[in-house]
C-alpha positions in Angstrom: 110.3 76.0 102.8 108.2 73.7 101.1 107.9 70.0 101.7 106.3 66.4 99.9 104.2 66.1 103.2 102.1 62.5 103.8 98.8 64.6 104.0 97.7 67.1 102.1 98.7 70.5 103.3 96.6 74.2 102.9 98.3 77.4 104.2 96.4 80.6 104.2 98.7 84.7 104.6 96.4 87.4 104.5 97.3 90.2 103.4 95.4 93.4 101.5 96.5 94.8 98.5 99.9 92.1 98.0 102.5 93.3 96.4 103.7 90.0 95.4 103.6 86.6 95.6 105.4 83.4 94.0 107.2 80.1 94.6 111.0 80.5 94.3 114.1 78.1 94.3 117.0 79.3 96.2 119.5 76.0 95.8 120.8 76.4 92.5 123.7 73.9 93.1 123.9 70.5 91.0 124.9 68.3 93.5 121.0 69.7 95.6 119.6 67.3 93.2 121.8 65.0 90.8 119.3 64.7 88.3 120.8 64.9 84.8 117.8 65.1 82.9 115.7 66.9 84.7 118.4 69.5 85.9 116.0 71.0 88.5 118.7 73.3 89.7 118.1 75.2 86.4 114.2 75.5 86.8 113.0 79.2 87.0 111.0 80.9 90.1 108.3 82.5 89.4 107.3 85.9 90.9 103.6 86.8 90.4 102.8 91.2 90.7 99.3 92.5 91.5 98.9 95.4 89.0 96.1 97.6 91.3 94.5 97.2 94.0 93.7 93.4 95.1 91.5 94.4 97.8 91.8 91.8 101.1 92.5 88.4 100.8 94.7 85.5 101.4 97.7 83.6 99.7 97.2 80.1 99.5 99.9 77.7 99.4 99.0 73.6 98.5 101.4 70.8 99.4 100.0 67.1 97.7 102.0 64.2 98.9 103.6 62.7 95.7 105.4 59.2 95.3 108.0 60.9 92.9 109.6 63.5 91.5 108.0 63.9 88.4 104.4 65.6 90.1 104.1 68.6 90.4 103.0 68.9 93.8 103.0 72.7 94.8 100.6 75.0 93.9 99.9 78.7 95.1 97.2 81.0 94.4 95.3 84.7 95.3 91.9 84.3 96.9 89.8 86.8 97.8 88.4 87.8 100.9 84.7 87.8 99.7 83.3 84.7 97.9 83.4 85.5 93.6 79.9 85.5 93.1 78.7 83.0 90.3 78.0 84.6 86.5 79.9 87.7 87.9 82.8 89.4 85.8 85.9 89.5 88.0 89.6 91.5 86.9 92.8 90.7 88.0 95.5 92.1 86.3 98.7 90.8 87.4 102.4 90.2 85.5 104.2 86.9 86.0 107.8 86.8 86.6 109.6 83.7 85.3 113.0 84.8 87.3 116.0 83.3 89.0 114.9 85.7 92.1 112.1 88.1 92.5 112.6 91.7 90.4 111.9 93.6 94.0 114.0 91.8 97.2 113.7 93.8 100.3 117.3 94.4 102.0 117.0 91.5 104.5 118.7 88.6 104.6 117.4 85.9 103.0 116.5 81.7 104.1 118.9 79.8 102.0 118.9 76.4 103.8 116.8 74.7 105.8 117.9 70.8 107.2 116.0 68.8 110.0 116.9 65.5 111.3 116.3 63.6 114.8 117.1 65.2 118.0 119.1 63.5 120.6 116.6 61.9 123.1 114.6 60.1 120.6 111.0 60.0 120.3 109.4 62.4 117.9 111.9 65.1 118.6 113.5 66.8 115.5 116.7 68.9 115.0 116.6 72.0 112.8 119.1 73.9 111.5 118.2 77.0 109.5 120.5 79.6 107.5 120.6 82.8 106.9 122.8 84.7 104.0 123.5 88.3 104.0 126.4 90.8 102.9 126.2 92.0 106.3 127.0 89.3 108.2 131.0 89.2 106.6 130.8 91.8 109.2 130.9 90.8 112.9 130.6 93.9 113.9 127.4 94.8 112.3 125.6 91.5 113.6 126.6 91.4 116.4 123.3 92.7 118.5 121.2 89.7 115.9 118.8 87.5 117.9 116.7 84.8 116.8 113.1 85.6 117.6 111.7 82.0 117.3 108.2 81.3 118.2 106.1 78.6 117.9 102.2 77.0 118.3 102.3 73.6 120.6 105.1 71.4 121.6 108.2 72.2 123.1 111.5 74.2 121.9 114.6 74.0 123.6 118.6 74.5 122.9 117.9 77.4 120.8 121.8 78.3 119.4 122.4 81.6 116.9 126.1 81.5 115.2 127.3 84.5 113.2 129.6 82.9 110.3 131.0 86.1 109.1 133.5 84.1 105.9 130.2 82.2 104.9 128.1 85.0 105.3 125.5 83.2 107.2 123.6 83.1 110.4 122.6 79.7 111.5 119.8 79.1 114.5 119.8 75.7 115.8 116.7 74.3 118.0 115.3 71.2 118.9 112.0 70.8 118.7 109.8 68.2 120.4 106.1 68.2 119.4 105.0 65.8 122.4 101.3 65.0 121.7 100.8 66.9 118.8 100.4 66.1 115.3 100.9 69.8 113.6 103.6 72.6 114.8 103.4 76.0 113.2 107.2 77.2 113.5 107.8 81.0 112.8 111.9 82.3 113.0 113.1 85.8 112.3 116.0 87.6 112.9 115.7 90.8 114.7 118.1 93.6 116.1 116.3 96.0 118.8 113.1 94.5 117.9 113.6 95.3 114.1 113.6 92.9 111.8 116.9 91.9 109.7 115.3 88.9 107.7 112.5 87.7 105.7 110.6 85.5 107.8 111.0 81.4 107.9 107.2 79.5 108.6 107.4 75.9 108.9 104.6 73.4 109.8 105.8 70.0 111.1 103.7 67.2 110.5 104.7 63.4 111.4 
């Protein structure tokens, strides 16, 4: 998920040859926002596709700390590996995908909510609570074996809880985490079943 952080924020995936890449809503509900005349909940994803061969390179994702809603504060964007050379000629062909979800979805579950708030103990420490959505998981039977692989890069992470909901047909992980001395966590959560994974992947970066 993205955030209105209090610093500005840069996050580099590398990756070679991307398939695709974009910034999409998943909360299409009215009362997520209760803004009548900006109706966010109605605003479009959008899904950019490589068309060829990209070559190696990184997906960069901006967050600018705003003071309101009405700046647009998230920007993501291809660059390549090696530097564009000045004067050159340089071709990327690409389509853009104004959507309501991506035209390819792998079959894995999906991030649809993502809500932190303080841990008990005080202190810095934070509670998270992320969900999961899935067909699958109206069956108990077929997520049964699920477990969160949940890792993370400093701090602290304890009471780690996964909960199959199989009439919402979510998965919700629970943890506290408490960064102690530090002033960035990378958080990375999938869902796995004999090592496999079930679910897109959930990245995170706390900041203060």
């Amino acid at each position: 998920p993205v955030t209105n952080p209090e610093t500005l924020q840069v996050s580099a995936f590398v990756d070679q040859n991307p398939r695709g890449f974009g910034l999409l809503q998943r909360d299409r509900r009215f009362e997520a926002f209760n803004d009548l005349d900006a109706r966010f909940e109605r605003r479009p994803s959008v899904w950019i596709e490589p068309l060829g061969e990209w070559g190696q390179g990184q997906v960069q994702l901006v967050e600018i700390p705003v003071n309101d809603e009405m700046n647009r504060n998230i920007l993501a964007y291809w660059r390549p590996r090696v530097p564009l050379a000045r004067g050159g000629e340089h071709f990327f062909t690409y389509r853009m995908h104004w959507c309501w979800s991506p035209p390819e979805r792998p079959p894995l579950a999906t991030v649809t909510a993502t809500r932190t708030g303080r841990a008990q103990g005080g202190g810095r420490r934070r509670r998270f609570l992320v969900d999961f959505s899935s067909e699958d998981f109206a069956d108990a039977g077929k997520s049964a074996s699920l477990r969160a692989n949940l890792t993370h890069q400093r701090g602290r992470i304890s009471n780690v809880d996964g909960r199959l909901v199989p009439d919402l047909k979510l998965y919700r992980v629970a943890f506290d985490l408490d960064p102690e001395a530090a002033n960035q966590v990378e958080l990375r959560l999938v869902l796995e079943r004999e090592g496999q994974p079930q679910s897109e992947t959930w990245l995170y970066r706390w900041t203060p």
